[in-house]
C-alpha positions in Angstrom: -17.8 -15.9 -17.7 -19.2 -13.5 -15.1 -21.2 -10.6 -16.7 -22.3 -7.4 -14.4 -25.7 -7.4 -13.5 -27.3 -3.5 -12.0 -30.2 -5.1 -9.9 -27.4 -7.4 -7.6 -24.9 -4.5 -8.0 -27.7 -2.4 -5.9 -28.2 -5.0 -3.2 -27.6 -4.0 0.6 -27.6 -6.5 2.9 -26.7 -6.8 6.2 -24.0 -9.8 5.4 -20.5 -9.7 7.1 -18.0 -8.3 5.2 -15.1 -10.2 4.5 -11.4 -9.4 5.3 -9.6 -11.1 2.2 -5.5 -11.8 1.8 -3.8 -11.3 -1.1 -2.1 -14.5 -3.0 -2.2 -16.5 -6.1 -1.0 -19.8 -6.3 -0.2 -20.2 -10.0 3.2 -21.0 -11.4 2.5 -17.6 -13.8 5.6 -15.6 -12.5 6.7 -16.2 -16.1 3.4 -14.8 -18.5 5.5 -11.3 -18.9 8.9 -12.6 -19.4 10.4 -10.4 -22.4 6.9 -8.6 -22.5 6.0 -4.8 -21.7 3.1 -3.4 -20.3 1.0 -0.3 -20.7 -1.8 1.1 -18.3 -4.1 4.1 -19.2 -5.5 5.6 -16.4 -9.0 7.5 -16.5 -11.5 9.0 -13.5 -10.4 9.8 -9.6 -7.8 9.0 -7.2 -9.3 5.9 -6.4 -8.6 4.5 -9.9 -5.3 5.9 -9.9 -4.5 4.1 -6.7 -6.3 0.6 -8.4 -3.7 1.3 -11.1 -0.7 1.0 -8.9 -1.9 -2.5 -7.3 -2.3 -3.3 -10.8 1.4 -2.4 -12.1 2.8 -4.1 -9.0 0.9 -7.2 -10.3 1.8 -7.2 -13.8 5.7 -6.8 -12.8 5.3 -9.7 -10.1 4.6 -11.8 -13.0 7.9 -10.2 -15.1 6.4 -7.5 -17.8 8.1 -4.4 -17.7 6.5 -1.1 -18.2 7.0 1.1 -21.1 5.5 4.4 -21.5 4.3 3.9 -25.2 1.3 2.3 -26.1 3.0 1.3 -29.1 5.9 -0.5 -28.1 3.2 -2.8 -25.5 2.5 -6.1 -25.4 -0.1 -5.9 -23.1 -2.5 -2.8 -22.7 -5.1 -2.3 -19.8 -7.4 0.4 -20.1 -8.9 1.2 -16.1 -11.7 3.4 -16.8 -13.9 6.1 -14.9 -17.6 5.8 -15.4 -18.8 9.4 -13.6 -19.3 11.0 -16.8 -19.9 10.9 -20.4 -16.7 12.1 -21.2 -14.4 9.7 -19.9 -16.6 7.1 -21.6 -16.0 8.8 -24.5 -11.8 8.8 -24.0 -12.3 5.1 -23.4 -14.1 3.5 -26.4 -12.3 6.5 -28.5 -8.9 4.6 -26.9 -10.2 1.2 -27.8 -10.7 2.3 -31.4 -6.9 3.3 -31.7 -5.8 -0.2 -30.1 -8.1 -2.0 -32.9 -5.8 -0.3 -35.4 -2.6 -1.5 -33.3 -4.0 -5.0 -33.3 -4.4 -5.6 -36.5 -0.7 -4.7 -36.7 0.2 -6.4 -34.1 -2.0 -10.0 -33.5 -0.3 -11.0 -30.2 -1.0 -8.2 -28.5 -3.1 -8.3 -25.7 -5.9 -5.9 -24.6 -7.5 -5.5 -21.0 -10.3 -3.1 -20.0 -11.3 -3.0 -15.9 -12.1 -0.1 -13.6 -15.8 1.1 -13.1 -16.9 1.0 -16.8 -16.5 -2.5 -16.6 -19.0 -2.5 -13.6 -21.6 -1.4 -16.0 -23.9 -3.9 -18.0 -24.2 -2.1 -21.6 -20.0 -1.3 -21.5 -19.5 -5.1 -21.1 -22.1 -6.1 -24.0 -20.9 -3.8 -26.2 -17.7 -5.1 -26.0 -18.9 -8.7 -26.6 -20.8 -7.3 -29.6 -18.4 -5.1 -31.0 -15.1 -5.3 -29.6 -14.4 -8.8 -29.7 -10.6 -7.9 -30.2 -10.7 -7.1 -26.3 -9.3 -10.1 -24.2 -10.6 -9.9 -21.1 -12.5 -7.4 -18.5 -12.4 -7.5 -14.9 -14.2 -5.0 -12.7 -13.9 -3.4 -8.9 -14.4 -6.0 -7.0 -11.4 -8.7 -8.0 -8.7 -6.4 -9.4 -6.8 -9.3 -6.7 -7.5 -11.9 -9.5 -5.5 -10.0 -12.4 -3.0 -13.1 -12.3 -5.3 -15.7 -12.9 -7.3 -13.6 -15.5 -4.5 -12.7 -17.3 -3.1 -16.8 -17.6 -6.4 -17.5 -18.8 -6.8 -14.8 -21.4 -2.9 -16.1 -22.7 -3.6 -19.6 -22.5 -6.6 -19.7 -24.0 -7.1 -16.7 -26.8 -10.7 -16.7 -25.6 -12.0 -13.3 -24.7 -12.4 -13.7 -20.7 -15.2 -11.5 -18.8 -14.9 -11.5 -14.9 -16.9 -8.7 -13.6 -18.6 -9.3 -10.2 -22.2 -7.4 -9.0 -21.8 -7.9 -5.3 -21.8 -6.0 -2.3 -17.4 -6.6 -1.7 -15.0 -7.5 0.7 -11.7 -6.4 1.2 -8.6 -7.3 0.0 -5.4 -6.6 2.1 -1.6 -7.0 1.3 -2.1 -6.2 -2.3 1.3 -5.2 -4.2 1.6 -1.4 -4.7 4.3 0.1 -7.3 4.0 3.4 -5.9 3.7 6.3 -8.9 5.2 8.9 -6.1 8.2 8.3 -3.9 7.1 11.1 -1.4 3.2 11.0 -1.8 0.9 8.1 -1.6 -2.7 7.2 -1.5 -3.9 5.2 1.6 -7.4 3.6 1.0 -9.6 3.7 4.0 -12.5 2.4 2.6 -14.6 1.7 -0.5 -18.1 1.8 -2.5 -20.9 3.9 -1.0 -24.7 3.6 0.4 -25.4 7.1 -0.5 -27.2 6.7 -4.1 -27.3 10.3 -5.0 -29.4 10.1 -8.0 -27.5 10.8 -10.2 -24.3 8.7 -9.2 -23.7 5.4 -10.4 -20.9 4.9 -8.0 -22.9 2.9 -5.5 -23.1 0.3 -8.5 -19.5 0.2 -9.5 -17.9 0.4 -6.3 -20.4 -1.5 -4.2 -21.4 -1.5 -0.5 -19.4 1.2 2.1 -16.9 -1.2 3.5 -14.5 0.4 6.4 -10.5 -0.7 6.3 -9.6 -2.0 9.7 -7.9 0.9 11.8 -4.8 -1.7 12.4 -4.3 -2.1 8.6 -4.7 2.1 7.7 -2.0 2.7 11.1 0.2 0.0 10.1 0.3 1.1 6.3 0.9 5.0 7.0 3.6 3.6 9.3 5.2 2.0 7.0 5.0 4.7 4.6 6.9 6.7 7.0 9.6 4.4 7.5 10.2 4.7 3.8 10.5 8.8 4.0 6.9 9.3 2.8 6.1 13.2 3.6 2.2 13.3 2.7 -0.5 10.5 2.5 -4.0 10.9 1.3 -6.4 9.0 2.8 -9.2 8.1 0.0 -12.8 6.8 -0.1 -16.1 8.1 -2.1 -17.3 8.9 1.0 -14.1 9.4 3.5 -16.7 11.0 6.0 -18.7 7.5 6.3 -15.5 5.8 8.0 -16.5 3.3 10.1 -20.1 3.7 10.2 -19.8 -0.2 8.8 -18.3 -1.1 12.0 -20.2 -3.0 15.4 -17.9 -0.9 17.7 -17.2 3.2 17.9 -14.7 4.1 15.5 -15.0 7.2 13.0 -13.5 9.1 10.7 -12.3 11.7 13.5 -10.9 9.1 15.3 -8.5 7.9 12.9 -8.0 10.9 11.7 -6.4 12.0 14.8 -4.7 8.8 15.2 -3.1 8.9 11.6 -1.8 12.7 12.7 -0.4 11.0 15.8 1.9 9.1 13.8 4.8 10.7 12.0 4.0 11.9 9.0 4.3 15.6 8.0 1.2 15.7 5.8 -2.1 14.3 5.6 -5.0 14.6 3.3 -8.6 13.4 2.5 -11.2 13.2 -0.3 -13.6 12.9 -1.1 -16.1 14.1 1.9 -19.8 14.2 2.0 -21.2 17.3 4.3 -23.9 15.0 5.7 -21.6 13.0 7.2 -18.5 15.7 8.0 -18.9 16.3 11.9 -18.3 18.9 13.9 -15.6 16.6 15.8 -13.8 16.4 12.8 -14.0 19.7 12.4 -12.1 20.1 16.1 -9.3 17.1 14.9 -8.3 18.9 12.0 -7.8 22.0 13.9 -6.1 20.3 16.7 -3.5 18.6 14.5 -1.1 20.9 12.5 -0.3 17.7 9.9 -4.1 17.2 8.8 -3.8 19.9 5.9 -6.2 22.8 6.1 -7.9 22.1 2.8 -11.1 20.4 2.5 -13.3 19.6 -0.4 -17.0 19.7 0.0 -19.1 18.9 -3.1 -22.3 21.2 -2.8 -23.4 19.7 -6.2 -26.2 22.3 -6.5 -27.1 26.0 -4.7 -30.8 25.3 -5.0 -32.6 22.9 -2.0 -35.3 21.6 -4.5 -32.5 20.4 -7.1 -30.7 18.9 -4.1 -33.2 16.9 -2.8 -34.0 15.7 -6.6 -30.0 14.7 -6.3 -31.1 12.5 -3.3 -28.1 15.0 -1.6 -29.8 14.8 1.8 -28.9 18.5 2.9 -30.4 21.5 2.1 -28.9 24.5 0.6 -28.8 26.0 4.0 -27.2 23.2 6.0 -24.6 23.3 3.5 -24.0 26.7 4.4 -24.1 26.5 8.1 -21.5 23.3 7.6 -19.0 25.7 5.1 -19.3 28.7 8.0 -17.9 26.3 10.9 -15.0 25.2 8.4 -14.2 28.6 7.4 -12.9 28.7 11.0 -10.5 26.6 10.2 -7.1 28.5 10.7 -5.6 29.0 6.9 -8.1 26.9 5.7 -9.7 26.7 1.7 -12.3 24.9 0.6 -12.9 23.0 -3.0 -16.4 22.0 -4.5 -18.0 20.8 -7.2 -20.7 21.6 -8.9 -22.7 20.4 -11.7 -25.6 22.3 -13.9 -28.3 21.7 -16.0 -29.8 18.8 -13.6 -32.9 17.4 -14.8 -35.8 20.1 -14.2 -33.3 22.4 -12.5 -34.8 26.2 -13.7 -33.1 29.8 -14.3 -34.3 30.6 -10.9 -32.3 27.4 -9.6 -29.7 28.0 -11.4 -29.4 32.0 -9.9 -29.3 30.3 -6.6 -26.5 28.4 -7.1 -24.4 31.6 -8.7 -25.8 33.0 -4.9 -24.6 30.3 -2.7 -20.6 30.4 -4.9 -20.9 34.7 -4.4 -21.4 33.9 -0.7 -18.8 30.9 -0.2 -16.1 32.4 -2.4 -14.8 28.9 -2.9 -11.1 29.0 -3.1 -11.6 25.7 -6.1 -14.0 23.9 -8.2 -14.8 21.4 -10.4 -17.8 22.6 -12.6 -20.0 20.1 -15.1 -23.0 19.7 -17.1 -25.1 17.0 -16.1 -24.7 13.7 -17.7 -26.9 11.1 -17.6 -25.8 7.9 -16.2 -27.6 4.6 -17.4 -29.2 2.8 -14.3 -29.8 6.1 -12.1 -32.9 7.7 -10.8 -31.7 10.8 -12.7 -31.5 8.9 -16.0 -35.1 8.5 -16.4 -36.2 12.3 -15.1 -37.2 14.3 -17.8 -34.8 17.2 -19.3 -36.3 20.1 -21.0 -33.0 22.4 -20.6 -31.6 22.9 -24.1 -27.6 21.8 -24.3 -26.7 25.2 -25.2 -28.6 26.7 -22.0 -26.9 24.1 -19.8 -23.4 25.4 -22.0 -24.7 29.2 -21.1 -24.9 28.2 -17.6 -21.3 26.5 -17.2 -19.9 29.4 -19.3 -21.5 31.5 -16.2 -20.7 29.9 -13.8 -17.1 29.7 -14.2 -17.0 33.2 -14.8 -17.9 33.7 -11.2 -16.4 30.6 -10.1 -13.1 31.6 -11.4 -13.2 35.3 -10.0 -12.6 34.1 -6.5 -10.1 31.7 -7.3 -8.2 34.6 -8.3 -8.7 36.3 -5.3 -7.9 33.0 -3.1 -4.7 33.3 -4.7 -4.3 37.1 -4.5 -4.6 36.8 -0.7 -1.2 34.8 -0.6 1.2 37.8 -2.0 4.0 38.4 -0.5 3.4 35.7 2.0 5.7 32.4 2.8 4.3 29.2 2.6 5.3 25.6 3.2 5.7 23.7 0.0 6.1 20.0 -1.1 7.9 20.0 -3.7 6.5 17.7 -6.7 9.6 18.1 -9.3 10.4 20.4 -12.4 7.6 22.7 -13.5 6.4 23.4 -16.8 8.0 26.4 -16.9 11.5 26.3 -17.9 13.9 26.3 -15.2 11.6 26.0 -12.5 10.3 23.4 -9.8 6.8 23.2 -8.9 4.8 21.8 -5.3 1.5 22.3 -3.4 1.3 24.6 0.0 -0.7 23.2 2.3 -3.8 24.3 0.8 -3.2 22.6 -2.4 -2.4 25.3 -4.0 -0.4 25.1 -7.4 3.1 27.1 -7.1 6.4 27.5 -9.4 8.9 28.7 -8.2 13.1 28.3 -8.8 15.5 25.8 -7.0 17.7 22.9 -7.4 16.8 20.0 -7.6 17.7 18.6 -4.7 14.7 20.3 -3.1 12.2 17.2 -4.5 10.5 15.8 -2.2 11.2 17.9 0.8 9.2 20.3 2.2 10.9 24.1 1.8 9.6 27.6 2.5 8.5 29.5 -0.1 7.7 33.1 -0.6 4.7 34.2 -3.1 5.9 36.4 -5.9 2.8 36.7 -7.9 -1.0 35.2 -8.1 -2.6 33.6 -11.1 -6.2 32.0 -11.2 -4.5 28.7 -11.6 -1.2 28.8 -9.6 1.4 30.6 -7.5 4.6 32.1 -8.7 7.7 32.2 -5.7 11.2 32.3 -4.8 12.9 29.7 -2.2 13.0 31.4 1.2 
């Protein structure tokens, strides 16, 4: 049994990190045979891109998926620990399967992602929700095979959660939830430890991919008619800062635009480490979309240097001006409110800094508390319903320019990838190349290509068009 432990989880050392290949050696290609699988998926890209090495796994070793919940004979819940919320979706998840076990006593529950990183999760679930059968965390998603023969074999519950710093894990099976679009990881964890983030301790050290790996994967990806890759890390911007020889983010940026692929994309970026020769690649390269997204967190200097943000409010600014010269390009935030101490007068200043930016997207949230951050032990005299007040604003405002983002594409053709049926009826639905939501009619035949598409009509959220 491996429990999670916060104080090695926070450890930086200057120890090599190791290049790992996946491989398991068990005679287990038989644990799923005549069983089906479900995976519930909760928190960012990265987590949805752990949950297709995961489903590659499973089906290596024969279960097949099923898209009930009901119908499976083996559940995994991958969580998300940024917020209270999708803690919340979790254990309220968990309650439902102790319902479904009862009914069913072979089935078989899993819980891994970054909740599993986290000490109180994993003792609560010793304590209380003994019906799980194992938890794994971040760090050895690569030993799913093993854990899983041992949670089968034995009927024990089985904990496997490592604190370290990580390695890397290459050749790791991917069943691939888009045949057009795909997630390309080019690093992991983070060294930033915002205050208020307990990402650092779920995700562990910043830990570059090797160039040769990222090139040969997009490569690959191309070969297989791939038309847009996102290249993902918590910190995409700290690429290769890891590494004992030159090699940054704007340099495999550029390289990844020098191979074939039509689209690229990446998230998430910090502004303290976004570079004014990225800036220059991204305009160089017509492939690297023109859509960046730029947490600012705060519009207040004092709550950002409480956030351990390491920018002020106006080097943020000076950062968003030299984007905004970025031919076509928009620009997504977020943004959270009610930090710990953070006034009416702070508050106003972040209002001040969205009235200037205009942001074309955000993501907007009241604080929440993570146990084992700096911010978790400030003091908070800002009432819930002032912090709701303050959301409510600020979406108001927030909102009003994405309107007008969207208003400033009528009557204009844009490129489109085209995702697959819309919600509305008789429609398909795709992203321009500034991520940008759009419906518009056309056969079918159109998914997965890129088309031209003409703007008919602007909402807050999406884009109406007709097929040029």
């Amino acid at each position: 049994m491996q429990l999670p432990n916060y104080k090695e989880a926070r450890k930086r050392t200057k120890e090599e990190i190791k290049k790992e290949f996946y491989s398991y050696n068990l005679d287990a290609t038989n644990i799923g045979l005549n069983k089906t699988y479900f995976v519930k998926t909760y928190g960012c890209q990265m987590n949805e891109h752990d949950t297709e090495n995961i489903k590659a796994m499973l089906e290596q070793l024969n279960f097949v998926e099923t898209d009930d919940y009901l119908k499976a004979d083996l559940i995994i819940l991958n969580t998300c620990s940024i917020r209270e919320n999708a803690h919340n979706k979790a254990f309220g998840m968990l309650g439902r399967l102790k319902h479904l076990k009862e009914e069913k006593k072979n089935l078989v529950i899993g819980l891994c992602g970054c909740m599993a990183q986290e000490e109180k999760v994993v003792t609560d679930i010793m304590k209380k929700y003994k019906y799980v059968n194992f938890v794994f965390g971040t760090h050895n998603i690569h030993r799913l095979p093993y854990i899983l023969e041992e949670a089968f074999k034995t009927g024990k519950q089985v904990i496997e959660v490592y604190s370290k710093e990580g390695n890397i894990t290459e050749g790791m099976p991917i069943k691939r939830a888009n045949k057009f679009k795909a997630y390309v990881n080019i690093m992991y964890g983070c060294d930033k430890f915002c205050t208020y983030c307990i990402v650092p301790f779920t995700r562990g050290k910043q830990r570059s991919r090797d160039k040769d790996d990222i090139l040969k994967e997009v490569n690959e990806l191309v070969k297989e008619g791939y038309k847009e890759v996102t290249l993902l890390g918590q910190n995409v911007n700290a690429y290769g800062k890891d590494f004992d020889y030159h090699y940054t983010m704007e340099n495999l940026l550029e390289d990844v635009a020098k191979t074939d692929i039509p689209r690229i994309r990446f998230m998430t970026s910090h502004p303290w480490d976004f570079t004014d020769q990225m800036i220059e690649v991204i305009k160089k390269y017509d492939n690297i979309m023109p859509s960046i997204h730029l947490p600012v967190q705060s519009g207040s200097s004092k709550v950002l240097k409480l956030m351990g943000r390491r920018y002020t409010k106006e080097e943020y600014i000076t950062l968003f001006d030299k984007l905004r010269k970025i031919p076509n390009v928009t620009i997504s935030t977020d943004i959270i409110v009610g930090f710990p101490s953070e006034t009416e007068e702070d508050f106003n200043e972040t209002l001040d800094l969205v009235n200037y930016c205009k942001f074309d997207n955000a993501y907007t949230f009241i604080f929440s508390p993570r146990e084992g951050t700096a911010a978790a032990k400030l003091e908070d005299k800002t009432t819930l319903k002032e912090k709701e007040e303050r959301l409510y604003k600020l979406n108001e405002t927030v909102n009003k320019y994405f309107l007008e983002s969207n208003q400033r594409l009528l009557g204009k053709t844009v490129d489109v990838l085209v995702d697959g049926p819309s919600e509305k009826e008789r429609m398909l639905c795709g992203y321009t190349d500034t991520n940008k939501l759009i419906n518009f009619t056309g056969d079918d035949s159109l998914i997965g290509q890129i088309v031209k598409v003409e703007v008919t009509d602007a909402k807050t959220w999406s884009l109406d068009g007709k097929q040029k």
